[in-house]
Each structure stands twice: as C-alpha cells, then as structure tokens.
C-alpha positions in Angstrom: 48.0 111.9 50.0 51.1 109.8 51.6 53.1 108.9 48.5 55.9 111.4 48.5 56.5 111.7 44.7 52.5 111.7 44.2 52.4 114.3 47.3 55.1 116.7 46.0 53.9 116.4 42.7 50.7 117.6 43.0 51.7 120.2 46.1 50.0 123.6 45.6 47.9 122.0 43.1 44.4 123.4 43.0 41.3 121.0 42.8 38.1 122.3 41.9 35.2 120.1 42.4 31.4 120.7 40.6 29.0 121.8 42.9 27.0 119.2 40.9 23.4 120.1 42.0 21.6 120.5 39.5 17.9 121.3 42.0 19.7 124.2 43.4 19.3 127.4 42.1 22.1 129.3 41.1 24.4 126.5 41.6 23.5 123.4 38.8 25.3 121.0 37.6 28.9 123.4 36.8 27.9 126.7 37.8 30.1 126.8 41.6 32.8 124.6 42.2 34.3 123.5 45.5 38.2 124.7 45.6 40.5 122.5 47.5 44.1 123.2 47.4 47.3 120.3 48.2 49.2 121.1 50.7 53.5 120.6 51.5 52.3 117.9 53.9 49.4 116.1 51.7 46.6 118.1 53.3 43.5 118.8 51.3 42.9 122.4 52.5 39.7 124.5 52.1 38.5 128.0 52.0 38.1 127.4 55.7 42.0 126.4 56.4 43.0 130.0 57.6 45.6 128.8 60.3 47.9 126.2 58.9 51.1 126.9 57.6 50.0 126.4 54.0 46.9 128.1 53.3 45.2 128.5 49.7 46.7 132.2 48.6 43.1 133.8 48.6 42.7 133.0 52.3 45.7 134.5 52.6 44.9 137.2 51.4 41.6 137.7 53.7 43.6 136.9 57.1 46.3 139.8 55.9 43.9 142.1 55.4 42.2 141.3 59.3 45.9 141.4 60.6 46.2 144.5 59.0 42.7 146.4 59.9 41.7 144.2 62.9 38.2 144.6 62.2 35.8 144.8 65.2 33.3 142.5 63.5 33.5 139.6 60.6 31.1 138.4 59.0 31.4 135.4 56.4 28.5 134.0 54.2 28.2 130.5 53.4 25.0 128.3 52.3 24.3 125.1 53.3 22.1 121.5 52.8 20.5 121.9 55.9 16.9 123.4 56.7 16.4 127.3 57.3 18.9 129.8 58.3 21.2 130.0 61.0 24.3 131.4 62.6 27.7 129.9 63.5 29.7 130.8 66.6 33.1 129.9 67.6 32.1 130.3 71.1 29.4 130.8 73.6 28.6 134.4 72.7 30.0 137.2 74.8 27.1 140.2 75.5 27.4 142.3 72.7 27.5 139.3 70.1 24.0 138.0 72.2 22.8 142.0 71.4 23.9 141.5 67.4 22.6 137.9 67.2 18.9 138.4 69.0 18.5 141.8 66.6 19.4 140.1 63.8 17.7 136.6 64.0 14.7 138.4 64.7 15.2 140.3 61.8 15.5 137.5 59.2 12.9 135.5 60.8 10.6 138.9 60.5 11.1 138.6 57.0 10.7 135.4 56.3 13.2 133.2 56.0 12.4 130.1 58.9 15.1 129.6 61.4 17.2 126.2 61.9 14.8 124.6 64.9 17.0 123.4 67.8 14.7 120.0 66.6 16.0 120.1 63.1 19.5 120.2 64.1 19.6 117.5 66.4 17.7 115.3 63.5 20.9 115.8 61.1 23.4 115.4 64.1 23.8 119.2 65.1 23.8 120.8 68.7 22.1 124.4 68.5 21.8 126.2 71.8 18.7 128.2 70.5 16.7 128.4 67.4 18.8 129.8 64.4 22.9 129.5 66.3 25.1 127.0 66.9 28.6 127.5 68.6 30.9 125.1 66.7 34.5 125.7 66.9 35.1 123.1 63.6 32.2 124.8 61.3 34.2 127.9 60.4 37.5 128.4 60.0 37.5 132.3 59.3 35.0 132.6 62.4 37.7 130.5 64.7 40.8 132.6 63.3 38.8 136.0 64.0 37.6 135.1 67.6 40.9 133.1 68.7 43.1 136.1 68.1 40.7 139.2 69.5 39.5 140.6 65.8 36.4 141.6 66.8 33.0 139.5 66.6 33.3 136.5 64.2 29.9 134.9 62.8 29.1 133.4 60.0 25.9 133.1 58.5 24.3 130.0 57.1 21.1 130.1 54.3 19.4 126.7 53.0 20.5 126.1 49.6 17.0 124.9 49.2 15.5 128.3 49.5 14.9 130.1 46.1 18.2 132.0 45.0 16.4 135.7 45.6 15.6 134.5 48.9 18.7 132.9 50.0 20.4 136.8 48.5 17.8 139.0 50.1 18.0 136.8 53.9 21.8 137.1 53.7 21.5 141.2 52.9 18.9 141.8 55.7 21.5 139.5 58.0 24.4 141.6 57.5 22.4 144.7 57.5 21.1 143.7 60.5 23.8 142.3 62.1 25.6 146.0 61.6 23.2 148.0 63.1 22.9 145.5 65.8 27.0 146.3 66.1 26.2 149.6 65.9 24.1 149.3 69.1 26.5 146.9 70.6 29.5 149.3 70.9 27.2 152.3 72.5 
C-alpha cells in the first residue's frame, strides 16, 4: 500500500480472506480464512512473517515463547494445493535432522499417505532434493526463524489439501509422532 493516509489508516489492520474452496474438506467456501495483517511500512504480513519488525501479535506470541524455552525441535503444520505429503527445510539437513526425516517419511509413506515425487515437484516449479523434502529458505517463515537462530531442528510439514480431512489429520499425527521419536533417537 504506498498512499501514506491509506497506509496509516489501515496500519495494524487485520485482513482475513475466505479460504473459498468449497472441494476441500474441512475448509469450504467460509470455514478457514487466510489472516494477513498491515504493517507500519505498507507490508501485507502473514503467519509466516516471524522476523520483521512488525509482526501479527499471535506470531509474536509463538517466537516469545521459542526465545523463552529454545526448544530443541519445532515443528509447524501447514496444508497445501500440491500432490502428497512432504517436508520443508530451511537448509540442507544436518545429521540428526536426516535421522528424524528418513524415520519419519518412512513412516507416513508406511501408512499411506503418497509422498511429493521429486517428478511432481519439478512439474509445479519446485526443487525437492528427495521424495517427500524440499529445503526452501522462502517456504516457512517459523522454520527460517527457528534454524537461523540455533532453536533446535525446524521442519515443517506439508499434507495435500486434496487428501480426505481424516487423512490429512491422521498423516500429520503419525508425522509428528514420528518425527519425535525420531528426535528421541537423534539426541542418543
């Protein structure tokens, strides 16, 4: 937003935005919305806007409570438009993240949920470096915060929207379960 009386008008001013998909599951036409929040500056910022200056108070919130504990693993859930299931890193993974993440894709592809192919990435533009994980510094901003400042492990976790809802619920439990008995394992 550049027009200054438009801009400071509307700063701190929350947006939320319909999900609007109505062949989704759990989500239809109003059931989630999309919360964007105006920053000082103009800035449409996101749930994943955890290091500017002017972050939406929930995310402020979360990073407080990392500074404060400094967690040796994060984990943040998120669904997405693309095929199967798959796992975002901020960075090439150091050994005991490789140890969590070959545990735990193993584990979701066990029970069923297909894994983002390294083919159906590159189709909609995406570099995986296996089946099921991408490293993306831009996708996550939690994961970035997390890893940039020595938290702990930072990965998020990405199910289709397309899968049915129990699905999408049951492959992001066994994830996480898996992902903290992989930890588990990890820090022997």
């Amino acid at each position: 937003i550049k027009r200054g009386d438009l801009r400071e008008a509307l700063e701190a001013t929350r947006v939320l935005i319909p999900a609007q998909l109505q062949r989704v599951e759990g989500v239809g036409e109003i059931d989630r919305f999309l919360t964007l929040m105006i920053s000082e500056d103009g800035r449409l910022l996101s749930y994943d806007d955890v290091s500017s200056d002017f972050i939406i108070p929930e995310v402020e919130h979360v990073k407080n409570l990392i500074e404060e504990i400094q967690p040796g693993m994060v984990i943040d859930l998120h669904e997405w438009l693309g095929p199967g299931f798959n796992v975002v890193l901020s960075d090439t993974p150091m050994s005991g993240e490789s140890i969590i993440l070959d545990v735990m894709l193993s584990q979701v592809s066990e029970y069923g949920m297909p894994l983002t192919t390294i083919e159906e990435a590159e189709e909609i533009g995406l570099k995986f470096f296996r089946d099921g994980a991408i490293v993306d510094s831009e996708a996550c901003g939690l994961i970035n915060y997390v890893s940039s400042n020595d938290y702990g492990y930072a990965i998020a976790f990405r199910t289709s929207m397309w899968a049915p809802l129990e699905k999408r619920i049951s492959t992001l439990v066994t994830a996480c379960l898996s992902a903290l008995n992989a930890y588990a394992i990890a820090r022997l």
